[in-house]
C-alpha positions in Angstrom: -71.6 12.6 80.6 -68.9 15.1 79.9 -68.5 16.3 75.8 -65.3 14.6 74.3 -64.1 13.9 71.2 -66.4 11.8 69.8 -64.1 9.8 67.5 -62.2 9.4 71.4 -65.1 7.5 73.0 -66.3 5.8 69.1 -63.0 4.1 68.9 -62.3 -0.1 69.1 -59.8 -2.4 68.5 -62.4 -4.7 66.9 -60.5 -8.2 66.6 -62.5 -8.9 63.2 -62.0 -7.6 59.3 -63.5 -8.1 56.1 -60.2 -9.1 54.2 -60.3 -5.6 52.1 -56.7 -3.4 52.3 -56.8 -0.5 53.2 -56.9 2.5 50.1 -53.0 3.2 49.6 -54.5 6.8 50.5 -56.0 6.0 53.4 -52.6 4.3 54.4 -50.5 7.4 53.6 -52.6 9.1 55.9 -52.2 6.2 58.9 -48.4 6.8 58.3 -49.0 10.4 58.6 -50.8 10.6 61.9 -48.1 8.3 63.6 -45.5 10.7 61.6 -47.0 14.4 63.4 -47.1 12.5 67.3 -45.7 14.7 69.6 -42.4 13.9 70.8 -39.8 14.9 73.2 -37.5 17.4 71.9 -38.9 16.6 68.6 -36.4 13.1 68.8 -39.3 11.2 67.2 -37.7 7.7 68.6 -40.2 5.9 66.4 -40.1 3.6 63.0 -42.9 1.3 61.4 -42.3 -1.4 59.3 -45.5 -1.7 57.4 -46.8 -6.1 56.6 -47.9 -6.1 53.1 -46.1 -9.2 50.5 -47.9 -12.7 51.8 -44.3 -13.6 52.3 -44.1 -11.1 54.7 -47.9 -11.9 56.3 -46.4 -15.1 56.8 -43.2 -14.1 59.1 -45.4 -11.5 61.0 -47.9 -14.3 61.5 -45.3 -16.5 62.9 -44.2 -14.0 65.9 -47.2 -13.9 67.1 -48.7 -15.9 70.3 -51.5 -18.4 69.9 -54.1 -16.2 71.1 -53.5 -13.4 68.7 -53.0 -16.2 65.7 -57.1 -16.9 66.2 -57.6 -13.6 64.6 -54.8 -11.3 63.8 -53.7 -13.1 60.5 -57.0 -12.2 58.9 -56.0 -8.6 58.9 -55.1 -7.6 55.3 -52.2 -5.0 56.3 -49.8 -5.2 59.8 -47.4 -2.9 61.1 -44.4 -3.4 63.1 -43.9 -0.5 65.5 -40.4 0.2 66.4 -38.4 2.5 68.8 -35.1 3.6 69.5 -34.2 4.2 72.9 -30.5 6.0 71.8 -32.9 8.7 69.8 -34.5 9.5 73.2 -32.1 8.6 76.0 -33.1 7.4 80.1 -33.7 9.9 82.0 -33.4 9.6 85.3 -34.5 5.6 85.0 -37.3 6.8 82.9 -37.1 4.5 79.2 -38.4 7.8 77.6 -39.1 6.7 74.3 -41.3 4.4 75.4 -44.0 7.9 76.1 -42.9 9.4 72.3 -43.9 5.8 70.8 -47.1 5.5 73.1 -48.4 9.1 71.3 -47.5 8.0 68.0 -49.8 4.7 68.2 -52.5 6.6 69.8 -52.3 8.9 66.5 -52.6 6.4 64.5 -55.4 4.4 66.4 -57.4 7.3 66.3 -56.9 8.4 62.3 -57.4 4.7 61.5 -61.1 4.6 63.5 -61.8 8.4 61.4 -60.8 6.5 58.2 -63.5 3.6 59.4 -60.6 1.0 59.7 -60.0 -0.9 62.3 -56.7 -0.7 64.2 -55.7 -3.5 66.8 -52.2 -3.5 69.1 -51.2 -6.4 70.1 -49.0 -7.7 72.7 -48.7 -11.1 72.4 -45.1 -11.7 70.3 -42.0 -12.7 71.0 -39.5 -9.9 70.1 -36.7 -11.6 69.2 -38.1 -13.3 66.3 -39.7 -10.2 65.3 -36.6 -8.7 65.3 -34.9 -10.9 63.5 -37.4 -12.2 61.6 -37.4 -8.5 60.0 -34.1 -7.7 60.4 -34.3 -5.2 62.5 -31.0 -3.6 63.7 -30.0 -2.4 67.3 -30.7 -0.4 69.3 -34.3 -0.7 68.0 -37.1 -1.8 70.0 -40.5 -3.5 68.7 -43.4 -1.3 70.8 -46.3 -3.2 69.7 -47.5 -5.1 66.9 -50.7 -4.2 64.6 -53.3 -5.4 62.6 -55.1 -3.1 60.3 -58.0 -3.4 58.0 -61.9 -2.4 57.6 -64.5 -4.4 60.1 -65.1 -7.4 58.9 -68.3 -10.1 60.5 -68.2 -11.1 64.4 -69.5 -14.6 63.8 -66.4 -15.5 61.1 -64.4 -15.1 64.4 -63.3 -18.1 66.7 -65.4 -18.8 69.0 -63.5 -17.4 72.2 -62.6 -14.1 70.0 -66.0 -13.4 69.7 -66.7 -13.5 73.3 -64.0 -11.2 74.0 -65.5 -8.8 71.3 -69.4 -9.1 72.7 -68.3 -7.5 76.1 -69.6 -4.2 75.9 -66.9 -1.2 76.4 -66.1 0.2 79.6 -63.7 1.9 81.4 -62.8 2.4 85.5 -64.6 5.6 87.0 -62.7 8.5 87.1 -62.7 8.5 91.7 -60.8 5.0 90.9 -58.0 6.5 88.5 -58.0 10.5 89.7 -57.2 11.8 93.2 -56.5 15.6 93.8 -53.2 16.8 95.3 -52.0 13.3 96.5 -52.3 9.5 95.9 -55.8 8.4 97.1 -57.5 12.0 97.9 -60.8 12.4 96.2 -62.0 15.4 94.6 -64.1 16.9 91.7 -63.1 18.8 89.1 
């Protein structure tokens, strides 16, 4: 198996948490890692609203879907990750602020596994209310949604949670996802 990173192949978005915040210095640093992303034209097109007062628990819990409800609202800390598609314009049809967001989130997924939290996008919320809900104002986009704490205990999971998290990790071969000089031509490095 080829050397990477090992905090690259040691990272998870583990669905459980013990209820314990993260260390406001451990947070700064989160914050910090999404902050130094690289970004086109150094735009940065990103902002995070960061879930802290129960009130505001209680509004981020509501935009979320069913499925993400059976866990998510035991994290201790969420974030709201925004962009701003005016920061870094379409380019020829591409939404490139979308790419500048994805790196900032990978940033912070990998600081937050080197800190030993767990980080955890979601997808399943409804935009609008998040937008308005946190009164968000245009032209801003929400990215994804997080949930952000230290690993908490599998079995205080519901039940179809915890069958999600006992699959073991995996990921497509490289001849499924990698061809050489065209779509569908195999090769080796």
């Amino acid at each position: 198996m080829v050397d990477i990173l090992p905090v690259l192949r040691s990272r998870q978005s583990r669905r459980d948490f013990n209820g314990v915040p993260p260390e406001p210095e451990k947070v700064a640093c989160l914050l910090e890692a999404f902050r130094w992303a690289p970004s086109s034209n150094n735009r940065q097109p990103w902002r995070i609203i960061v879930v802290r007062s129960p009130e505001a628990h209680e509004k981020f819990n509501e935009c979320l879907n069913e499925g993400n409800r059976q866990w998510a609202t035991a994290a201790p800390m969420k974030m709201i990750i925004l962009g701003n598609p005016e920061e870094q314009p379409e380019r020829f049809g591409q939404q490139r602020y979308l790419l500048d967001v994805g790196l900032a989130i990978e940033n912070l997924l990998i600081q937050g596994c080197e800190l030993g939290l767990t980080a955890h996008a979601m997808a399943g919320w409804d935009e609008d209310t998040v937008l308005k809900t946190f009164n968000v104002p245009e032209p801003l986009r929400v990215a994804a949604l997080f949930a952000v704490g230290y690993p908490g205990k599998l079995e205080d999971l519901h039940p179809d949670v915890q069958a999600k998290e006992k699959k073991p990790p995996s990921r497509k071969p490289l001849e499924e996802i990698v061809f050489w000089d065209e779509f569908g031509a195999a090769g080796k490095p």
